[in-house]
C-alpha positions in Angstrom: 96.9 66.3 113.4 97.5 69.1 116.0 100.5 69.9 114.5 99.3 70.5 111.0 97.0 73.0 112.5 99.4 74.4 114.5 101.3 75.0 111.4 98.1 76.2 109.2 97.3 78.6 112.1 101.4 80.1 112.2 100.9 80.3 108.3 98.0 82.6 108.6 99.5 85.2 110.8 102.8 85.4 108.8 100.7 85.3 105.8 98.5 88.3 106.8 102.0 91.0 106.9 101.8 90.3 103.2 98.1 90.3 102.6 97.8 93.9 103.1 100.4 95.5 101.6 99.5 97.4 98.0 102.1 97.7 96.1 101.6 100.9 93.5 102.1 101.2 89.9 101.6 104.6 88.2 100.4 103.3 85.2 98.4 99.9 85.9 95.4 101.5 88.1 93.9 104.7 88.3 94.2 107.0 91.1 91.0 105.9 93.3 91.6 102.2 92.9 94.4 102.4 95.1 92.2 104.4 97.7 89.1 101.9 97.7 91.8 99.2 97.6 93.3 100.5 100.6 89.9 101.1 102.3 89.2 97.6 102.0 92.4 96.1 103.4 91.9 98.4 106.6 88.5 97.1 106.9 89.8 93.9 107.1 93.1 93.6 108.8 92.8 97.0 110.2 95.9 98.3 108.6 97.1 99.2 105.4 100.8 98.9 104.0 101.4 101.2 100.8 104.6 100.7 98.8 106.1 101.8 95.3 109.3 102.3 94.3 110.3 105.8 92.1 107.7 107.5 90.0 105.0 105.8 91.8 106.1 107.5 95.0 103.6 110.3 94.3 101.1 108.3 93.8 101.4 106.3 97.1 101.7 109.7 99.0 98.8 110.9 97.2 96.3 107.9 98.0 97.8 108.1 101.8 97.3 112.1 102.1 93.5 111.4 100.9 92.3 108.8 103.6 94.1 110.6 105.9 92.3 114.1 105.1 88.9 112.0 104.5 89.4 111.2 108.3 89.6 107.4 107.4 93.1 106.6 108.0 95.7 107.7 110.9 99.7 107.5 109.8 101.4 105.0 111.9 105.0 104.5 110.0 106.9 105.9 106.9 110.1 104.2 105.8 112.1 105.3 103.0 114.5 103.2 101.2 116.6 102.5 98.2 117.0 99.1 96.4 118.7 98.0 93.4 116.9 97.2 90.3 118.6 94.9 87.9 117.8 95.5 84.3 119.3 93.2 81.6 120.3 95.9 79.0 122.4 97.5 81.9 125.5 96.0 83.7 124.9 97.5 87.0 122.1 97.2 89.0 120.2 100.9 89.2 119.0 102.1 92.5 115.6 103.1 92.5 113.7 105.0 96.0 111.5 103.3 97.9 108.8 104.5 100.0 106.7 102.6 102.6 103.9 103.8 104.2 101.9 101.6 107.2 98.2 103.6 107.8 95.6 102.5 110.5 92.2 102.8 110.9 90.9 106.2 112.3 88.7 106.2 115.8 85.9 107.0 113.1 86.5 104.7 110.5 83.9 102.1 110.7 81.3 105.0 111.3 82.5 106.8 107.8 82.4 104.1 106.3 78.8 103.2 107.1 77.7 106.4 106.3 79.0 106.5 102.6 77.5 103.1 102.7 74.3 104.4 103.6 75.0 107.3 100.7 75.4 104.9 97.9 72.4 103.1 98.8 70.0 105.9 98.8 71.3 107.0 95.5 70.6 103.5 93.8 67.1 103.3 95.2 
């Protein structure tokens, strides 16, 4: 029985690299999703990993750049890459870039976050 926990418990902290990572699409989400996305996964795991591969680059800097100037995030590592894309109509594989950005949570965060907390409450009441 110990061992199954054991196991369970090894699961979870593998599990969690991959729980916050946000991969980025340009063209499934809007802008700001990404940012409240990314918002939430630092409340909970107190870091945030931002990926996209080509056009969505932009949008990954973008969303980083804005927690960082909103004083909620702090820049901890950027790795750039490329990888091959295979694409059926195509015999080669295409290379596309790849951008990876790992953010943490600013001395302030928790504080910031309170207050526009405390914001969207008074403007509901």
């Amino acid at each position: 029985m110990e061992e199954i926990a054991d196991g369970v418990n090894s699961m979870n902290i593998g599990d969690s690299q991959k729980r916050n990572r946000i991969q980025v699409s340009n063209t499934k989400k809007p802008l700001f999703f990404y940012v409240n996305l990314a918002k939430r996964y630092m409340q909970q795991f107190n870091e945030v990993e931002l990926s996209a591969l080509g056009m969505a680059i932009s949008t990954v800097v973008t969303v980083a750049e804005i927690l960082k100037n909103n004083g909620l995030a702090v820049e901890k590592k950027i790795a750039t890459s490329t990888v091959d894309i295979r694409d059926d109509s195509r015999p080669r594989p295409v290379q596309k870039a790849k951008i990876e950005i790992v953010l943490g949570k600013s001395e302030n965060f928790d504080e910031l976050m309170a207050a526009a907390e405390e914001e969207r409450a008074a403007e509901e009441s």
